[in-house]
PyMOL Python script that loads the backbone (N, CA, C, O; Angstrom):
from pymol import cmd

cmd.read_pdbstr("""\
ATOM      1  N   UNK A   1       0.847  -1.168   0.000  1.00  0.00           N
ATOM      2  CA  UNK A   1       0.000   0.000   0.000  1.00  0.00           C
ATOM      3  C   UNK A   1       0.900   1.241   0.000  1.00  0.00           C
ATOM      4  O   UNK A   1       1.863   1.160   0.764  1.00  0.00           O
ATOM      5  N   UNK A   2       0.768   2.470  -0.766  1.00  0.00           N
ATOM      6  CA  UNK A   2       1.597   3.345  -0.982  1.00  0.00           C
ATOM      7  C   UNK A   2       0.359   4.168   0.065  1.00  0.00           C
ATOM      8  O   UNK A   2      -0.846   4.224   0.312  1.00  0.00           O
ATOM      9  N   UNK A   3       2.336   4.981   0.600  1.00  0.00           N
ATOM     10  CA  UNK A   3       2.097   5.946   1.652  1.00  0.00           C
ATOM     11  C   UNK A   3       1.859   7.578   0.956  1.00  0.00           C
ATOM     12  O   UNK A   3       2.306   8.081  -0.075  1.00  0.00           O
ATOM     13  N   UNK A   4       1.096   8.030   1.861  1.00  0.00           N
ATOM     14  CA  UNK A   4       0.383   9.476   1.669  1.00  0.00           C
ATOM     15  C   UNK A   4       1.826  10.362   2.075  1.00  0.00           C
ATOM     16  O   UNK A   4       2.434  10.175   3.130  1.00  0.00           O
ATOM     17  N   UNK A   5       2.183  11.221   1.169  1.00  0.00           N
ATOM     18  CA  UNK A   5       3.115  12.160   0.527  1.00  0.00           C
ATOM     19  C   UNK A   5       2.879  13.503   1.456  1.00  0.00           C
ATOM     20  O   UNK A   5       3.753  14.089   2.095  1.00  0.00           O
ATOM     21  N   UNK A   6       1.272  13.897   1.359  1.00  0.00           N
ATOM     22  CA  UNK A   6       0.729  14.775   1.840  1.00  0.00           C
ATOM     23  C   UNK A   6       0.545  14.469   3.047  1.00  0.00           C
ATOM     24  O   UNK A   6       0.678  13.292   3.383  1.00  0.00           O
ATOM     25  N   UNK A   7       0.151  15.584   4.105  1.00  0.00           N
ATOM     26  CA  UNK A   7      -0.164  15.568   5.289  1.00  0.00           C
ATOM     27  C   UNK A   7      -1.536  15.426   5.348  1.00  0.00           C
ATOM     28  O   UNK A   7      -2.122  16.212   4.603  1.00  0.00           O
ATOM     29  N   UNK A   8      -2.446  14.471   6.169  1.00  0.00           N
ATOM     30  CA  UNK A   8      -4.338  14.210   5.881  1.00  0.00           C
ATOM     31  C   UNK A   8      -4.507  15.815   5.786  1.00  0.00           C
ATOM     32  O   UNK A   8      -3.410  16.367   5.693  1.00  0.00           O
ATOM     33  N   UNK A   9      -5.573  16.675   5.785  1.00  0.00           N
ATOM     34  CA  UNK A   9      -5.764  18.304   5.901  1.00  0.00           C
ATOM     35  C   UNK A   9      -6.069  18.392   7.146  1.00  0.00           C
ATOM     36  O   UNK A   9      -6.494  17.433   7.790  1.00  0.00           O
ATOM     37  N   UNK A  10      -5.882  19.585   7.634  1.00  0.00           N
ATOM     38  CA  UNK A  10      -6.442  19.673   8.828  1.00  0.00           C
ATOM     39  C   UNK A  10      -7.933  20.650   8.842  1.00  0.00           C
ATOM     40  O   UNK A  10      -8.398  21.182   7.834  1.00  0.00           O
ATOM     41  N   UNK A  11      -8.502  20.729  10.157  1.00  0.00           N
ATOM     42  CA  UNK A  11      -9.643  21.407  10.130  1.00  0.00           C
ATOM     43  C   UNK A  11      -9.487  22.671   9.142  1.00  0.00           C
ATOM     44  O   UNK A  11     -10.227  22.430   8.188  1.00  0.00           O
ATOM     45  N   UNK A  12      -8.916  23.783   8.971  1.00  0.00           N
ATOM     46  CA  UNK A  12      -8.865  24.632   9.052  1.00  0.00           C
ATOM     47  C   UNK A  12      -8.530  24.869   7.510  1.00  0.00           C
ATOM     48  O   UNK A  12      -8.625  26.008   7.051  1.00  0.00           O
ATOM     49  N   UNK A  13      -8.128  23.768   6.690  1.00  0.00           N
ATOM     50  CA  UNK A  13      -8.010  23.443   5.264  1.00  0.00           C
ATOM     51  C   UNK A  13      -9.265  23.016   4.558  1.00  0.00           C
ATOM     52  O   UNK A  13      -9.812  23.363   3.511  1.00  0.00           O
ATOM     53  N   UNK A  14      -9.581  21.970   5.684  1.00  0.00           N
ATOM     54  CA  UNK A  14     -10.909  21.451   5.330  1.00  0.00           C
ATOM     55  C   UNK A  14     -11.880  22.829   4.975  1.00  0.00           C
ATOM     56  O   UNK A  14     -12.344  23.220   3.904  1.00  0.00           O
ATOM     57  N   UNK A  15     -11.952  23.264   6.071  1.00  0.00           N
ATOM     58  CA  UNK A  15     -12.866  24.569   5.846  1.00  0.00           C
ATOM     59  C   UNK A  15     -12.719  25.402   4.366  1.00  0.00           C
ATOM     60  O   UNK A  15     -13.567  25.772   3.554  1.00  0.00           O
ATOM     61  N   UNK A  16     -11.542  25.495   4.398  1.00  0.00           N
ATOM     62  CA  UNK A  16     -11.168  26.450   3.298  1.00  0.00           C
ATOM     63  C   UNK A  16     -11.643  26.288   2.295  1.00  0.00           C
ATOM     64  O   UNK A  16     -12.332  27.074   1.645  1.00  0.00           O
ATOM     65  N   UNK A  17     -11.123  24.566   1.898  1.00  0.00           N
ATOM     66  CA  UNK A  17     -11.622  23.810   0.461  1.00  0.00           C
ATOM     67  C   UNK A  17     -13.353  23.660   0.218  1.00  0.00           C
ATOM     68  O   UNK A  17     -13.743  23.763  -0.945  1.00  0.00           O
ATOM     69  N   UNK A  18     -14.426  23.408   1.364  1.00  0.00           N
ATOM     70  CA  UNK A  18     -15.322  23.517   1.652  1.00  0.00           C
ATOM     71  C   UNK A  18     -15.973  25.212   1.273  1.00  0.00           C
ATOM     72  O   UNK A  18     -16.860  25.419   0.446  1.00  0.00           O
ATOM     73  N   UNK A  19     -15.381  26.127   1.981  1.00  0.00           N
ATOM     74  CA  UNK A  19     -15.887  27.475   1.317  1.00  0.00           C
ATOM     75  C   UNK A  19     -15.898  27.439   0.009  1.00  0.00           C
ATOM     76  O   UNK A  19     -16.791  27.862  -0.724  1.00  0.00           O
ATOM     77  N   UNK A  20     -14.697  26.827  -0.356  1.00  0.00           N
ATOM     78  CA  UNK A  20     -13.736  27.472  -1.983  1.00  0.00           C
ATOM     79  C   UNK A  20     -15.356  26.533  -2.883  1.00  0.00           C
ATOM     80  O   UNK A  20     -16.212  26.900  -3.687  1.00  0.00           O
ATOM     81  N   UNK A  21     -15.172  25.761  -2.447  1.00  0.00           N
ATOM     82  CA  UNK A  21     -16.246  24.966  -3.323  1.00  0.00           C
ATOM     83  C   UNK A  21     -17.578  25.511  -3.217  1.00  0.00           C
ATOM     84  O   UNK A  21     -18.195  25.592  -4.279  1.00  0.00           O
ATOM     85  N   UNK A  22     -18.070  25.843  -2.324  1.00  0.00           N
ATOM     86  CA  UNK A  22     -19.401  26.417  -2.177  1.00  0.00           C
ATOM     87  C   UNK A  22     -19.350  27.843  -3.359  1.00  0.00           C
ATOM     88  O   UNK A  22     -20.138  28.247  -4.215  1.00  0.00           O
ATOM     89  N   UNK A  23     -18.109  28.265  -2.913  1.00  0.00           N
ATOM     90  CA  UNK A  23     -18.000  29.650  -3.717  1.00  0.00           C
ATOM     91  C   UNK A  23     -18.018  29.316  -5.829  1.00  0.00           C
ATOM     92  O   UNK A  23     -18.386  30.054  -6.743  1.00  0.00           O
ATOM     93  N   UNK A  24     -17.569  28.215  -5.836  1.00  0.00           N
ATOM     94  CA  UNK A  24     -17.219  28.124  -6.883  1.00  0.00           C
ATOM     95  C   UNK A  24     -18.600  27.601  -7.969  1.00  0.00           C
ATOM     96  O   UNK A  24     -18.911  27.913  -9.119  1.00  0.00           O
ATOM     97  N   UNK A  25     -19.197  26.661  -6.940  1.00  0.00           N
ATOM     98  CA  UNK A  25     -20.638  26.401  -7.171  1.00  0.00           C
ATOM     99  C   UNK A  25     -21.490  27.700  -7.614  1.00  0.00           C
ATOM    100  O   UNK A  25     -22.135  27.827  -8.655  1.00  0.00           O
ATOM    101  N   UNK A  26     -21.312  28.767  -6.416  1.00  0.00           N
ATOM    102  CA  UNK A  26     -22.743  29.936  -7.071  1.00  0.00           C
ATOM    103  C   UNK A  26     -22.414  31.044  -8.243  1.00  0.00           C
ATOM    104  O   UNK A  26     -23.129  31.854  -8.832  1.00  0.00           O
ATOM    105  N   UNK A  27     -20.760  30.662  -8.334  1.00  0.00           N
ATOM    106  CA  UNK A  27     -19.862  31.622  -9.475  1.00  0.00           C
ATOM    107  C   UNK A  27     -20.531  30.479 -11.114  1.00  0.00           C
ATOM    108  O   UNK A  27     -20.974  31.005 -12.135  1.00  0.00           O
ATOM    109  N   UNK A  28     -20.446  29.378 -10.967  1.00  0.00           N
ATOM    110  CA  UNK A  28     -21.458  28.569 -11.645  1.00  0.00           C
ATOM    111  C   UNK A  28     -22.529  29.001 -12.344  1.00  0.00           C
ATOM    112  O   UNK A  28     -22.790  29.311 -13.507  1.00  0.00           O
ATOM    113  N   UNK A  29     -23.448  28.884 -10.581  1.00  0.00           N
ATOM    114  CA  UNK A  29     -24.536  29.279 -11.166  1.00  0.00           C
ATOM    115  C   UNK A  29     -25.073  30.749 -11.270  1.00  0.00           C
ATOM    116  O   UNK A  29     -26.199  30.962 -11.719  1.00  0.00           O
ATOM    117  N   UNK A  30     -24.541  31.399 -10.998  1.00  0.00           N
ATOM    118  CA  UNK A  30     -24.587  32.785 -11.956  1.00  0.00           C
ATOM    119  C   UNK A  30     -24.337  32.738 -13.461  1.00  0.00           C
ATOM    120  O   UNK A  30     -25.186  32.784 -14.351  1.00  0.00           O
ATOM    121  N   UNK A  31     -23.459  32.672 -13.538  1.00  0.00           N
ATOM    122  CA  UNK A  31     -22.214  32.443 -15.122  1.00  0.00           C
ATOM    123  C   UNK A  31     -23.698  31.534 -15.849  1.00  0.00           C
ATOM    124  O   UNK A  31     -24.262  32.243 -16.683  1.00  0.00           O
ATOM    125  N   UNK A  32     -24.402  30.065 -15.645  1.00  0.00           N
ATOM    126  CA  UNK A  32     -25.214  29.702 -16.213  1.00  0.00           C
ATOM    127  C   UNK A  32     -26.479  30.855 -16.699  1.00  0.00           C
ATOM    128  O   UNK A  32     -26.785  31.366 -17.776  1.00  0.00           O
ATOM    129  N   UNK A  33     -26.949  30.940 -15.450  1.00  0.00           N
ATOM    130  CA  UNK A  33     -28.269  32.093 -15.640  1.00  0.00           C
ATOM    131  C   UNK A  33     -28.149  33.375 -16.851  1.00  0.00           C
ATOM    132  O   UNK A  33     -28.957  33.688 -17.726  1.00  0.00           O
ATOM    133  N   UNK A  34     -26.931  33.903 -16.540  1.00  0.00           N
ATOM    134  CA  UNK A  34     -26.262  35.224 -17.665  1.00  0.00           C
ATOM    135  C   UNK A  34     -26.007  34.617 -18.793  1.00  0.00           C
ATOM    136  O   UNK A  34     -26.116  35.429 -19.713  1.00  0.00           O
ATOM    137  N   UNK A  35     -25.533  32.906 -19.397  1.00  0.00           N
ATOM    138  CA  UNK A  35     -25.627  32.743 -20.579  1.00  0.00           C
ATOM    139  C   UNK A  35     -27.093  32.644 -21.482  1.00  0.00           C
ATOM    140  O   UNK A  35     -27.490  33.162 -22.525  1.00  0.00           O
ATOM    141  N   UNK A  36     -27.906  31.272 -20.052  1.00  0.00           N
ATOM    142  CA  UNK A  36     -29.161  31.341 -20.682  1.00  0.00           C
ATOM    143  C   UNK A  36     -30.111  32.785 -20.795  1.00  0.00           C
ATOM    144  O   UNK A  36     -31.038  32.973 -21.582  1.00  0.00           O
ATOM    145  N   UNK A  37     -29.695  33.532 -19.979  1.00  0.00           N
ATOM    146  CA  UNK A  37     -30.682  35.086 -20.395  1.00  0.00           C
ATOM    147  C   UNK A  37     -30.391  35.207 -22.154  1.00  0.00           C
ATOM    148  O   UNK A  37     -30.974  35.373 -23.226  1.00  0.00           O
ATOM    149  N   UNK A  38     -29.220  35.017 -21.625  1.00  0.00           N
ATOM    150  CA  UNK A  38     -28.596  35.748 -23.170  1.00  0.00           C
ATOM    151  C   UNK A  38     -28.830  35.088 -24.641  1.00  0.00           C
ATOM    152  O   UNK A  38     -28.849  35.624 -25.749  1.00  0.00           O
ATOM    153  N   UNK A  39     -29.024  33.542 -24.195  1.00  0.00           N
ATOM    154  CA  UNK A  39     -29.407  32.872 -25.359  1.00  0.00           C
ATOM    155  C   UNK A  39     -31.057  33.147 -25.671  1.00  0.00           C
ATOM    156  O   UNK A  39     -31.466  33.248 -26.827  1.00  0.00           O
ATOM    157  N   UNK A  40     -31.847  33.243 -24.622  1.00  0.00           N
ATOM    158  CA  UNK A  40     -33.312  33.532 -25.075  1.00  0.00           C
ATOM    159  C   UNK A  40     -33.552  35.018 -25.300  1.00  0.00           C
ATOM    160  O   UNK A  40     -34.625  35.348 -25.806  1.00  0.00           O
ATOM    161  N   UNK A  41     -32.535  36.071 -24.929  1.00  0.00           N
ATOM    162  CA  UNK A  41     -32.874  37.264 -25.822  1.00  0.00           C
ATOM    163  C   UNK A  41     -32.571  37.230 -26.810  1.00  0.00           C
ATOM    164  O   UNK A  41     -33.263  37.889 -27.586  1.00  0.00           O
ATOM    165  N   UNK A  42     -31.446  36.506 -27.360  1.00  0.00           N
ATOM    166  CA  UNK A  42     -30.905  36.329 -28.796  1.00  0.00           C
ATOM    167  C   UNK A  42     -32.244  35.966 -29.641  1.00  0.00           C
ATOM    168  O   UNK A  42     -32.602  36.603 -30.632  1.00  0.00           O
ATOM    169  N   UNK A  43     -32.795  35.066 -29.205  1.00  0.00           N
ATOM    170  CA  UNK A  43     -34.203  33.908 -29.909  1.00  0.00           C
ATOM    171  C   UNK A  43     -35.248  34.971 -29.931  1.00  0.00           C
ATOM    172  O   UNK A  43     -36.091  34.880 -30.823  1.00  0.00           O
ATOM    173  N   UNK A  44     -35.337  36.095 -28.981  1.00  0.00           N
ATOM    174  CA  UNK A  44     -36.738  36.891 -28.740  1.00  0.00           C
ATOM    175  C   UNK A  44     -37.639  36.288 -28.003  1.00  0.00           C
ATOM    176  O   UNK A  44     -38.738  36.777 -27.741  1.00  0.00           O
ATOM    177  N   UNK A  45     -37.192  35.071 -27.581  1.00  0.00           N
ATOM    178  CA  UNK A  45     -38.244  34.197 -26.909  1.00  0.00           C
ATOM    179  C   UNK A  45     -38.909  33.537 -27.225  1.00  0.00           C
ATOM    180  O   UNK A  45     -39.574  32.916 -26.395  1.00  0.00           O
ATOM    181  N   UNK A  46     -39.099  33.299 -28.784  1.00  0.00           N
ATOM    182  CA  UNK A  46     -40.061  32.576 -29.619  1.00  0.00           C
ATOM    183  C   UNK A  46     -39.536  31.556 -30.059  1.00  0.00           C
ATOM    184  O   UNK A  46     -38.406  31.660 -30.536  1.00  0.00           O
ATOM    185  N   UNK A  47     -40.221  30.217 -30.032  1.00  0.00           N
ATOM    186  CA  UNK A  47     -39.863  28.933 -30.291  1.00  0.00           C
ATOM    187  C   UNK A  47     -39.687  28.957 -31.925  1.00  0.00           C
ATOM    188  O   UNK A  47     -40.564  29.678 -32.402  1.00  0.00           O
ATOM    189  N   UNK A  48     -38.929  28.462 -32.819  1.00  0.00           N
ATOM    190  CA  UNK A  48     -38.795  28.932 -34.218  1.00  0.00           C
ATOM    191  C   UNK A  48     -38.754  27.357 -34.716  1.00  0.00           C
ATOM    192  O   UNK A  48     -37.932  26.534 -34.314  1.00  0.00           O
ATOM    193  N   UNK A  49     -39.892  27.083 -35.753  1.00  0.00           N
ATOM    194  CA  UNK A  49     -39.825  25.651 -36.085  1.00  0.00           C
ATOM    195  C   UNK A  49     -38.351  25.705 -37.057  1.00  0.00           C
ATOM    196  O   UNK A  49     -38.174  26.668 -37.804  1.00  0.00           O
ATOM    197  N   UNK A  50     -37.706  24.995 -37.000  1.00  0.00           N
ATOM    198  CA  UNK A  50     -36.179  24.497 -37.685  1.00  0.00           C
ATOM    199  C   UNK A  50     -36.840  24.215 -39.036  1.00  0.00           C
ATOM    200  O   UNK A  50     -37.830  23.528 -39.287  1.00  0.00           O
ATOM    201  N   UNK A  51     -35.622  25.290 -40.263  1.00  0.00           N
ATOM    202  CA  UNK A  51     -36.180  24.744 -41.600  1.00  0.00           C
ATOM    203  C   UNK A  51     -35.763  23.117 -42.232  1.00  0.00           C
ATOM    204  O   UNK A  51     -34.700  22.627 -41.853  1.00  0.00           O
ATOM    205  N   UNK A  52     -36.164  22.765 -42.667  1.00  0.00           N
ATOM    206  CA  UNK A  52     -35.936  20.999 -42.933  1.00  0.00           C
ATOM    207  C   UNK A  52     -34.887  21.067 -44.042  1.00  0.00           C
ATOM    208  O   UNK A  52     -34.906  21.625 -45.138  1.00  0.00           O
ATOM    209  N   UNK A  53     -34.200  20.514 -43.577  1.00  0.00           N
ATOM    210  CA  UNK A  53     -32.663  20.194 -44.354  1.00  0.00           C
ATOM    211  C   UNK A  53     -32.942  19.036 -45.634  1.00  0.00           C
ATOM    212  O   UNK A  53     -32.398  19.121 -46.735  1.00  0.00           O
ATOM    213  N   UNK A  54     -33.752  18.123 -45.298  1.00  0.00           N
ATOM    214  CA  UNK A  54     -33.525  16.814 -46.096  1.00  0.00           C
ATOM    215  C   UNK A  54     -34.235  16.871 -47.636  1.00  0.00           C
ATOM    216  O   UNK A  54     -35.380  17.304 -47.771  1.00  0.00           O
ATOM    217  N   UNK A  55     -33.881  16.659 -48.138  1.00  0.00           N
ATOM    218  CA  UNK A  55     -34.715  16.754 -49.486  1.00  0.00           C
ATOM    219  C   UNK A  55     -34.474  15.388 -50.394  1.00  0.00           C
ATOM    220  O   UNK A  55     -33.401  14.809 -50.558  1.00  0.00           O
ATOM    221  N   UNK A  56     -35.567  15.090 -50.855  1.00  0.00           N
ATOM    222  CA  UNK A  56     -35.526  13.885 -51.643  1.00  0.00           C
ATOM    223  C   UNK A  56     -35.660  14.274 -52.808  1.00  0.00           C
ATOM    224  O   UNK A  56     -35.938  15.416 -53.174  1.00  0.00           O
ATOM    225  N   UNK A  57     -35.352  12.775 -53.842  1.00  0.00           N
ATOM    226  CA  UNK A  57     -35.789  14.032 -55.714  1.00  0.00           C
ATOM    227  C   UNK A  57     -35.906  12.173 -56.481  1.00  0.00           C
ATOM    228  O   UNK A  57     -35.060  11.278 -56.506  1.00  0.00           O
ATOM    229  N   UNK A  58     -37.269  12.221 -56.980  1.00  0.00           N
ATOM    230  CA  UNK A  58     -37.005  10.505 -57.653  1.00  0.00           C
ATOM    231  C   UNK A  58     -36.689  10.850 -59.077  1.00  0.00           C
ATOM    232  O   UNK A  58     -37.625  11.210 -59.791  1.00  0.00           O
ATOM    233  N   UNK A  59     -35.464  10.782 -59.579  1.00  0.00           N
ATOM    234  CA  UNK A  59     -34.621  10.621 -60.758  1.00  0.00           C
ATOM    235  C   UNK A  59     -34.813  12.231 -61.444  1.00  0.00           C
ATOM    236  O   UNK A  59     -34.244  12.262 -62.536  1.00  0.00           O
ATOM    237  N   UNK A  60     -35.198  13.022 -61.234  1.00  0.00           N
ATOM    238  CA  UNK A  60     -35.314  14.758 -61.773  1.00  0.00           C
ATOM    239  C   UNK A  60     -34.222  15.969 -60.563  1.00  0.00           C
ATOM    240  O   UNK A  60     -33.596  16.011 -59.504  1.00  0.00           O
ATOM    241  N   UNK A  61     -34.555  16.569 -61.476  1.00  0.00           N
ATOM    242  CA  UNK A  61     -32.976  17.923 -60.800  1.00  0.00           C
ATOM    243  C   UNK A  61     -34.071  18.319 -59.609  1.00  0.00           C
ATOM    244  O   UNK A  61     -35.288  18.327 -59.429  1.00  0.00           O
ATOM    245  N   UNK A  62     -32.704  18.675 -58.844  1.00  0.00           N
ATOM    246  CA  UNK A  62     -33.841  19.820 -57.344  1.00  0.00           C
ATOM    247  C   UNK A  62     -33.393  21.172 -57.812  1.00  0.00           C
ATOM    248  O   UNK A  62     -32.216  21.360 -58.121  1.00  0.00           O
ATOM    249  N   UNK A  63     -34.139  21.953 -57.862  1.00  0.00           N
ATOM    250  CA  UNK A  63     -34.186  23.252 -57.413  1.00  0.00           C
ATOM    251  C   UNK A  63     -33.586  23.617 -56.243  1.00  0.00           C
ATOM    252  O   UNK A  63     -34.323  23.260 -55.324  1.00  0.00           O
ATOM    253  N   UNK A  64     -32.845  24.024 -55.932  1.00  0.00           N
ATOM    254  CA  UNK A  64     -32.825  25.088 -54.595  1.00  0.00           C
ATOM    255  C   UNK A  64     -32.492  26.430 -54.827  1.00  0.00           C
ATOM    256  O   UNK A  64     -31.548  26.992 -55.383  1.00  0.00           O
ATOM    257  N   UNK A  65     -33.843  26.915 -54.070  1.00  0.00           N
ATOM    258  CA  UNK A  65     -33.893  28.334 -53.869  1.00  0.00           C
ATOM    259  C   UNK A  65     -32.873  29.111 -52.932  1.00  0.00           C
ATOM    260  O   UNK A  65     -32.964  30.331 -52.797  1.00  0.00           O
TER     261      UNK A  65
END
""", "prot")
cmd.dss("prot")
cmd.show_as("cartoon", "prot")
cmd.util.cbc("prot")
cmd.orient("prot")
């Protein structure tokens, strides 16, 4: 069994890493909220049906407009 290099943490690390993480979590979820604002003002808010890509053609030319 390989021995620990590091010292276990002590209370006072523990804490630290514990804040740091809490902190890093609501820096998260901010940063999320400010992208999604930003993606549904981009849209206007309106659901936009997707134009259809696929096109079939039985043995004649396609047009595309």
């Amino acid at each position: 069994m390989a021995r620990r290099e590091t010292p276990k943490p002590t209370g006072i690390r523990r804490l630290e890493r514990w804040v740091v993480g809490i902190a890093m979590a609501i820096v998260a979820f901010i940063l999320e909220r400010i992208v999604m604002r930003s993606v549904k003002k981009k849209r206007g808010g309106v659901e936009e049906e997707p134009t259809p890509t696929t096109m079939t053609s039985k043995g004649s030319e396609v047009d595309l407009e």
